[in-house]
FIKOLZA-1660 file (N, C-alpha, C; in steps of 0.1 Angstrom, whole numbers, plus 5000, padded with zeros to 4 digits):
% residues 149
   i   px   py   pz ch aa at
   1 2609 2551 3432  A  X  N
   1 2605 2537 3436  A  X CA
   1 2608 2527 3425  A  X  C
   2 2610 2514 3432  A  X  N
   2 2614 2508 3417  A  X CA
   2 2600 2502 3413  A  X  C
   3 2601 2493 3404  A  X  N
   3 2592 2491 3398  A  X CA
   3 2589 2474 3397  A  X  C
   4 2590 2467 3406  A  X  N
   4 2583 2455 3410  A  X CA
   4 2596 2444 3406  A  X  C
   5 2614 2447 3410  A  X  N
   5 2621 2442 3407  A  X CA
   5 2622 2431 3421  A  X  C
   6 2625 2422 3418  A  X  N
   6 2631 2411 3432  A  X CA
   6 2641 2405 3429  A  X  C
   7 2655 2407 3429  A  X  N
   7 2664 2400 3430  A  X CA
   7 2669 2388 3443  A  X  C
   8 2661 2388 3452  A  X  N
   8 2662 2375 3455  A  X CA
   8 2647 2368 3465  A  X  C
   9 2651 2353 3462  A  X  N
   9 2633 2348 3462  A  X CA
   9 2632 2352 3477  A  X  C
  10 2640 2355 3489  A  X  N
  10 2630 2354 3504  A  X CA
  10 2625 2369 3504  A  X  C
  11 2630 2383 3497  A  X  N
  11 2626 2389 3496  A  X CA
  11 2614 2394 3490  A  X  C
  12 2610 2388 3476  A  X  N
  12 2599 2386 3474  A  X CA
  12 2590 2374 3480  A  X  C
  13 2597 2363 3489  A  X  N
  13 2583 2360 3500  A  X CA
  13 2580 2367 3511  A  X  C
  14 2590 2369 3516  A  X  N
  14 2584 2383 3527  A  X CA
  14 2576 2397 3521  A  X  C
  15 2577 2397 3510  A  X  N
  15 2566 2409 3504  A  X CA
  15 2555 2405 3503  A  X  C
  16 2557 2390 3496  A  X  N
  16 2541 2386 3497  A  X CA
  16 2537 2380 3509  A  X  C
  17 2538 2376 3522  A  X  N
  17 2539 2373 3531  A  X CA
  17 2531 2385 3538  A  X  C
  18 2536 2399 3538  A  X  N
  18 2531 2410 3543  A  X CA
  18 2522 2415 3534  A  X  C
  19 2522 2416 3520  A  X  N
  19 2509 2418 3516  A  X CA
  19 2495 2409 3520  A  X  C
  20 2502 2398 3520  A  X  N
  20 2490 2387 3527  A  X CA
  20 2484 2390 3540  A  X  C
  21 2490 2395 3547  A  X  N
  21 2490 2393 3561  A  X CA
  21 2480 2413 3565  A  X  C
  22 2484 2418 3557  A  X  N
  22 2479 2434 3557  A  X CA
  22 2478 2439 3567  A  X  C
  23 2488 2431 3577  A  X  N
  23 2488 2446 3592  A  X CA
  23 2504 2445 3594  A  X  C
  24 2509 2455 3604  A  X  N
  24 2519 2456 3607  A  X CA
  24 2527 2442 3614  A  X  C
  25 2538 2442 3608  A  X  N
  25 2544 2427 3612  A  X CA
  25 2558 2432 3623  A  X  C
  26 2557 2423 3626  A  X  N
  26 2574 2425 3638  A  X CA
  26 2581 2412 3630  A  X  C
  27 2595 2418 3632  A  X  N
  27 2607 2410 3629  A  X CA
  27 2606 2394 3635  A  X  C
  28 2604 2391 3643  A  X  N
  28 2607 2380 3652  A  X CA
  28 2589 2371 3652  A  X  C
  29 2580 2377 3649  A  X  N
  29 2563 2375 3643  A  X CA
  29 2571 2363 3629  A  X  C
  30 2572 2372 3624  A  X  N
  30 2578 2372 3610  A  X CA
  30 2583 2358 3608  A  X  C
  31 2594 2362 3618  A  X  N
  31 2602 2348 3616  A  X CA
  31 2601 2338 3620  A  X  C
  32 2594 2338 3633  A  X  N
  32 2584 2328 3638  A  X CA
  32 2574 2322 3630  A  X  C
  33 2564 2324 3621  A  X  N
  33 2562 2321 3613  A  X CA
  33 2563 2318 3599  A  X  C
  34 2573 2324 3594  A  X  N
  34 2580 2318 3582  A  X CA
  34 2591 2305 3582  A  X  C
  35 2591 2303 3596  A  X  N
  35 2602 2296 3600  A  X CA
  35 2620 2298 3593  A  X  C
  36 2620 2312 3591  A  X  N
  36 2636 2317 3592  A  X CA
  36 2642 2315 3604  A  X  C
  37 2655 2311 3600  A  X  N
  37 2665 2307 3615  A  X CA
  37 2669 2324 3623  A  X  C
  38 2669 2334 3613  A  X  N
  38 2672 2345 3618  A  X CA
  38 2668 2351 3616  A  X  C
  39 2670 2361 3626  A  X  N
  39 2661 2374 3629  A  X CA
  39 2663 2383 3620  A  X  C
  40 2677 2380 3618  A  X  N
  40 2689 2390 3613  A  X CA
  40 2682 2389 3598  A  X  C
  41 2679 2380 3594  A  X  N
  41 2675 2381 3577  A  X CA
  41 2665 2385 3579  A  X  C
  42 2652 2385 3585  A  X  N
  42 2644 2391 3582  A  X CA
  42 2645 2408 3586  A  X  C
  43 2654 2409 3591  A  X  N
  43 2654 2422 3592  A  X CA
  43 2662 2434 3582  A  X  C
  44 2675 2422 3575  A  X  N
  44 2678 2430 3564  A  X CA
  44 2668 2429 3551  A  X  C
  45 2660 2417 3551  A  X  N
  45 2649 2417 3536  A  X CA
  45 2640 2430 3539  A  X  C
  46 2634 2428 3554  A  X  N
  46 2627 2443 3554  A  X CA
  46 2628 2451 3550  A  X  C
  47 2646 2457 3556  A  X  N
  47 2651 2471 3550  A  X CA
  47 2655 2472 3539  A  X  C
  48 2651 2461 3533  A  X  N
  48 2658 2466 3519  A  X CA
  48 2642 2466 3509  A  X  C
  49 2628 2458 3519  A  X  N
  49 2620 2462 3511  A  X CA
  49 2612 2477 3516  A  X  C
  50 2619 2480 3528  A  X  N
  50 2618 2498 3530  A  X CA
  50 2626 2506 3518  A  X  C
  51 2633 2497 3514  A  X  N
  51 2648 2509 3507  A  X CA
  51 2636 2512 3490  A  X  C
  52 2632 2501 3485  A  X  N
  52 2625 2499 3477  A  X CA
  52 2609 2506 3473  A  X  C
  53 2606 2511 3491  A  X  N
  53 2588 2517 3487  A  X CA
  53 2579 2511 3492  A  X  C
  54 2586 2497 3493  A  X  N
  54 2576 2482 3497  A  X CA
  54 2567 2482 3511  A  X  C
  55 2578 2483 3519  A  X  N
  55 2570 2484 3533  A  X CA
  55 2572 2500 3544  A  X  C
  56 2565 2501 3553  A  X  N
  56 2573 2512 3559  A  X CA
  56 2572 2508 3574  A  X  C
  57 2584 2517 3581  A  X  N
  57 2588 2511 3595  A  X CA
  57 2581 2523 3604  A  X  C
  58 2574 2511 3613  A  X  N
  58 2567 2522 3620  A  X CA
  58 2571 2528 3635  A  X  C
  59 2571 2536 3641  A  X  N
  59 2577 2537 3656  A  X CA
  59 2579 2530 3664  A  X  C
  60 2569 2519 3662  A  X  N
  60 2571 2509 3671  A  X CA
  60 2577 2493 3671  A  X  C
  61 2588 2502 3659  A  X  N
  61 2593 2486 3650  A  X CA
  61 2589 2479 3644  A  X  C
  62 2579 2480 3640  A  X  N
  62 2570 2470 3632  A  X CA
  62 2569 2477 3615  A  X  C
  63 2567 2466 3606  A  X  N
  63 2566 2470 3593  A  X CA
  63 2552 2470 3591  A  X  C
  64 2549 2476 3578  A  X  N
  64 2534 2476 3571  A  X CA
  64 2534 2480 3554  A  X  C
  65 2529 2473 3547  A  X  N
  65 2529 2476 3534  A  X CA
  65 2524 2488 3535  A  X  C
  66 2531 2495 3526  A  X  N
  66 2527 2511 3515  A  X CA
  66 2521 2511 3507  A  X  C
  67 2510 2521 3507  A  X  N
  67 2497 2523 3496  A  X CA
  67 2510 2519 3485  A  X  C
  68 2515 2521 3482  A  X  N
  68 2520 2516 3464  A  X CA
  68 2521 2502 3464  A  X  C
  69 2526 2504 3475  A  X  N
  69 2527 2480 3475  A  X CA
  69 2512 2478 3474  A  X  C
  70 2500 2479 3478  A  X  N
  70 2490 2471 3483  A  X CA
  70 2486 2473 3464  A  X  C
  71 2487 2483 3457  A  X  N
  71 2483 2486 3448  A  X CA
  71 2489 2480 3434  A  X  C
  72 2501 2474 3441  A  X  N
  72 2509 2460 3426  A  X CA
  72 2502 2452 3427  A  X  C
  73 2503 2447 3412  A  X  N
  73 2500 2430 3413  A  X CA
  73 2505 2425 3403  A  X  C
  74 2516 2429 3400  A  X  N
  74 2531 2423 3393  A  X CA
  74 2540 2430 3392  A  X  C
  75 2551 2417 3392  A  X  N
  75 2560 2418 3397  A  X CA
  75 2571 2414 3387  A  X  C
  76 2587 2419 3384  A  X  N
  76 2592 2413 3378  A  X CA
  76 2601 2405 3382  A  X  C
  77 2604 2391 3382  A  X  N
  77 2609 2380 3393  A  X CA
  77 2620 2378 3384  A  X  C
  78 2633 2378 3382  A  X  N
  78 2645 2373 3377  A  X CA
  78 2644 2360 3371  A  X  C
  79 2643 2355 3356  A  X  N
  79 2643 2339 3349  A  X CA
  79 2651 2332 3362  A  X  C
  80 2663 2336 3364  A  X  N
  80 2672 2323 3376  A  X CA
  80 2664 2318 3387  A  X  C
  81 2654 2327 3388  A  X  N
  81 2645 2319 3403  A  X CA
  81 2641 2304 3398  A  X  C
  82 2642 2293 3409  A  X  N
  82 2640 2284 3409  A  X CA
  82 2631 2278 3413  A  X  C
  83 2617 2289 3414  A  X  N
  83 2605 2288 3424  A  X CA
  83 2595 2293 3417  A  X  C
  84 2582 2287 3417  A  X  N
  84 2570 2288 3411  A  X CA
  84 2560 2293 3425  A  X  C
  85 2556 2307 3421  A  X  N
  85 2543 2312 3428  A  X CA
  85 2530 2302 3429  A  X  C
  86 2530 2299 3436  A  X  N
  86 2514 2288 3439  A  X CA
  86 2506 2297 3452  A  X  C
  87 2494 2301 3452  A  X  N
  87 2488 2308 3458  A  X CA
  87 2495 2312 3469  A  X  C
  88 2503 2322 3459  A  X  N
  88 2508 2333 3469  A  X CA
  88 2522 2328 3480  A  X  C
  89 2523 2318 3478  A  X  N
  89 2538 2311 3479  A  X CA
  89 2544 2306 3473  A  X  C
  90 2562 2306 3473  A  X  N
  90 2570 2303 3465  A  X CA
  90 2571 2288 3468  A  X  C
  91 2573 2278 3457  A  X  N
  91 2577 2267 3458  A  X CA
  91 2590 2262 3449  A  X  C
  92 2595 2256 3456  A  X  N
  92 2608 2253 3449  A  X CA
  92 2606 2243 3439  A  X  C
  93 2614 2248 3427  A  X  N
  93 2610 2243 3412  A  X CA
  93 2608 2227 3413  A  X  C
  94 2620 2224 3417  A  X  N
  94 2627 2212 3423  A  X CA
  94 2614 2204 3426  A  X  C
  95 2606 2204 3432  A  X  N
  95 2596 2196 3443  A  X CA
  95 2590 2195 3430  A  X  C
  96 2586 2201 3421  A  X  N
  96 2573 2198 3409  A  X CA
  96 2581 2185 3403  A  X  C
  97 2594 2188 3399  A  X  N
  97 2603 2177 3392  A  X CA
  97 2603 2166 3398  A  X  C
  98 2604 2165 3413  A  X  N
  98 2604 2153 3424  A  X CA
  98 2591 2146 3425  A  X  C
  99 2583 2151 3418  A  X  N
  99 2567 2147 3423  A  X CA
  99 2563 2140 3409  A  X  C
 100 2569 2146 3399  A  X  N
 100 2571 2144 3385  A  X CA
 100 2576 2128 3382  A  X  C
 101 2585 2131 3388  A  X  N
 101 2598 2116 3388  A  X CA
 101 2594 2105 3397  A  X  C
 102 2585 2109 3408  A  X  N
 102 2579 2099 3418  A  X CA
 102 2568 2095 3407  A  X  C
 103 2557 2098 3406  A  X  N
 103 2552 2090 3394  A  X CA
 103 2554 2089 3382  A  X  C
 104 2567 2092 3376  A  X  N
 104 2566 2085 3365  A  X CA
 104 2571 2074 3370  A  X  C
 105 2582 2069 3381  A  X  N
 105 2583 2060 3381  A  X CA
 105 2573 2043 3389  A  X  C
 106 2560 2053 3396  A  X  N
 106 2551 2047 3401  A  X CA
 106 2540 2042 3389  A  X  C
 107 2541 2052 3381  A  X  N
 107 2532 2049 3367  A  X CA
 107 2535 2039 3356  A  X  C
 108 2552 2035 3356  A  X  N
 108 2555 2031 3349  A  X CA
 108 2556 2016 3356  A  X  C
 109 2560 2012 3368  A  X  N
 109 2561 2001 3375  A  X CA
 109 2543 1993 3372  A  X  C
 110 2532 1998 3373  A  X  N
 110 2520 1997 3369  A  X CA
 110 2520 1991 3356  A  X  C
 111 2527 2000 3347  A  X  N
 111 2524 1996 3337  A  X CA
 111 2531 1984 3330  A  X  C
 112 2545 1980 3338  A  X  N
 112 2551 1970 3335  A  X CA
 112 2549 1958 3335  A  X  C
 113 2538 1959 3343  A  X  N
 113 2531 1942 3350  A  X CA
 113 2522 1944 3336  A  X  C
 114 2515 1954 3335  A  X  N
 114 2503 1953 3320  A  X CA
 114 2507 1952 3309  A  X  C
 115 2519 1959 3306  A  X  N
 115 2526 1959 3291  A  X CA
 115 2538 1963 3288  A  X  C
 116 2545 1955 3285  A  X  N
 116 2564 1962 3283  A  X CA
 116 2564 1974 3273  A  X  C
 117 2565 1971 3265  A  X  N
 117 2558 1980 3252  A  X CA
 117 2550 1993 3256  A  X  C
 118 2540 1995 3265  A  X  N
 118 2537 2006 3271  A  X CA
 118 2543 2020 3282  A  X  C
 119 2553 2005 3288  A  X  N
 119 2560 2012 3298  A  X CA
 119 2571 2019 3290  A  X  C
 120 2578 2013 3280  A  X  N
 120 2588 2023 3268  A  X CA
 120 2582 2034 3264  A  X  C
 121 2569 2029 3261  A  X  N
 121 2567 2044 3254  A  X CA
 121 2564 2055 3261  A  X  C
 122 2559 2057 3271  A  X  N
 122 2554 2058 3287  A  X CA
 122 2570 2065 3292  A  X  C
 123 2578 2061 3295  A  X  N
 123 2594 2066 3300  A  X CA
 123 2597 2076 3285  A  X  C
 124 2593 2071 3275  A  X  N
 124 2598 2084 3261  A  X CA
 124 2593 2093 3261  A  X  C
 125 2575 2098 3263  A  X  N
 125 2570 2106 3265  A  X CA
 125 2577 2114 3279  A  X  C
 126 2578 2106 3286  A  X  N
 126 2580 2114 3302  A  X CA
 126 2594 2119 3298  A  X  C
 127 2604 2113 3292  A  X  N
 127 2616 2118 3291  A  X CA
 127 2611 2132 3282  A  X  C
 128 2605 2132 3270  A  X  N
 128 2603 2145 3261  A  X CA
 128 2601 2155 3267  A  X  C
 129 2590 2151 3278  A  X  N
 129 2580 2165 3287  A  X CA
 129 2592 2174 3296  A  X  C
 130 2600 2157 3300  A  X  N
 130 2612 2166 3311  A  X CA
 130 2619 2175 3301  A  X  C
 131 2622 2167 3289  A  X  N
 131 2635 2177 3281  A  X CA
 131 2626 2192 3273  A  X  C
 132 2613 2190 3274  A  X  N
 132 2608 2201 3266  A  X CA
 132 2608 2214 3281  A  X  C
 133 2606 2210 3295  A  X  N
 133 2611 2221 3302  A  X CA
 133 2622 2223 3306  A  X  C
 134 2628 2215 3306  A  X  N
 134 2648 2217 3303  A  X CA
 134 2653 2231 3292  A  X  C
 135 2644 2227 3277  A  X  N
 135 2648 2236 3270  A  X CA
 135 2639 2251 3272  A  X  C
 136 2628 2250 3276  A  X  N
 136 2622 2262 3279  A  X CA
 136 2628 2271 3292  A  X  C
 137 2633 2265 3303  A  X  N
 137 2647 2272 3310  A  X CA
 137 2657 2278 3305  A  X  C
 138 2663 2273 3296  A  X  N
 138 2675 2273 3290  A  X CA
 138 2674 2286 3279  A  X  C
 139 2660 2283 3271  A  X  N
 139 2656 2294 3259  A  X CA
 139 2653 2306 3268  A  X  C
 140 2647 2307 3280  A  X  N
 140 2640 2320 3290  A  X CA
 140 2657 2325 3294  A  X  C
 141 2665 2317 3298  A  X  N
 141 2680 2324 3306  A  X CA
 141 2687 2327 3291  A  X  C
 142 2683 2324 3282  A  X  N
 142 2695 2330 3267  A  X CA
 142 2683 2343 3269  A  X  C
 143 2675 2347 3270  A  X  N
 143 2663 2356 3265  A  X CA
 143 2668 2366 3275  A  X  C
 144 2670 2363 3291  A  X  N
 144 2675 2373 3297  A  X CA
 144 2685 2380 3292  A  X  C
 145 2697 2371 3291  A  X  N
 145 2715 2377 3288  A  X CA
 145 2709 2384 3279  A  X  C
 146 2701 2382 3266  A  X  N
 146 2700 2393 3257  A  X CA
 146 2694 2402 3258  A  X  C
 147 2687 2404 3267  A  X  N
 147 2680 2417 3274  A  X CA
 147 2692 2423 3281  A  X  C
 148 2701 2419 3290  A  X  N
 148 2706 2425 3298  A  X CA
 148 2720 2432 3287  A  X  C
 149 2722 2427 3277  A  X  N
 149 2730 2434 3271  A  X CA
 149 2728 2449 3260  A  X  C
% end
């Protein structure tokens, strides 16, 4: 069995999705709810989290987590994922940055009418915070390649 690897993100949300859910799921349930355009993907993520230990396929087509799965609770997620686990779903990194950028520039517009001088310093800080997780991406993907070699 492997050992809590996910190489790609819908695969590890369909795992968590079924651990969440803890009864037997149907393909087309599944995708109905997750809002996947296809059936077809949810049925290869399945089988490939059958191939893995993760879930198992029952007679009546339906999946169900395996006592080993209900029994993780970590996981090892590839640095390239672009998505932050937030109770038990993935969000795309992207939206934190968007939400980030929407007030700083709603923060700073405020602060322009109060103080010019504030709003500079105010856009330098916000620019540091962006560049200090810029560089902590960049230092985590050098940290993989050198694992992987």
């Amino acid at each position: 069995m492997d050992n809590g690897n996910f190489q790609n993100p819908l695969t590890l949300e369909l795992f968590l999705y079924a651990k969440r859910k803890n009864e037997p799921l149907s393909i087309r349930e599944t995708q109905r709810e997750l809002g996947i355009h296809s059936a077809s993907t949810v049925h290869w993520h399945f089988n490939k989290l059958v191939e893995k230990g993760y879930l198992e396929k029952l007679k009546d087509n339906t999946y169900r987590v395996t006592d080993y799965a209900k029994q993780m609770n970590s996981f090892n997620v590839p640095v390239n994922f672009s998505f932050l686990l937030v109770k038990g779903k993935l969000i795309n990194r992207a939206v934190f940055q968007v939400a980030f950028l929407i007030f700083t520039i709603f923060f700073a517009l405020i602060l322009l009418k109060i103080n010019k001088d504030a709003t500079l310093i105010f856009f330098f800080l916000a620019w540091i915070i962006e560049l200090s997780f810029t560089l902590r991406m960049f230092l985590a993907l050098q940290k993989r390649k050198i694992q992987e070699k």
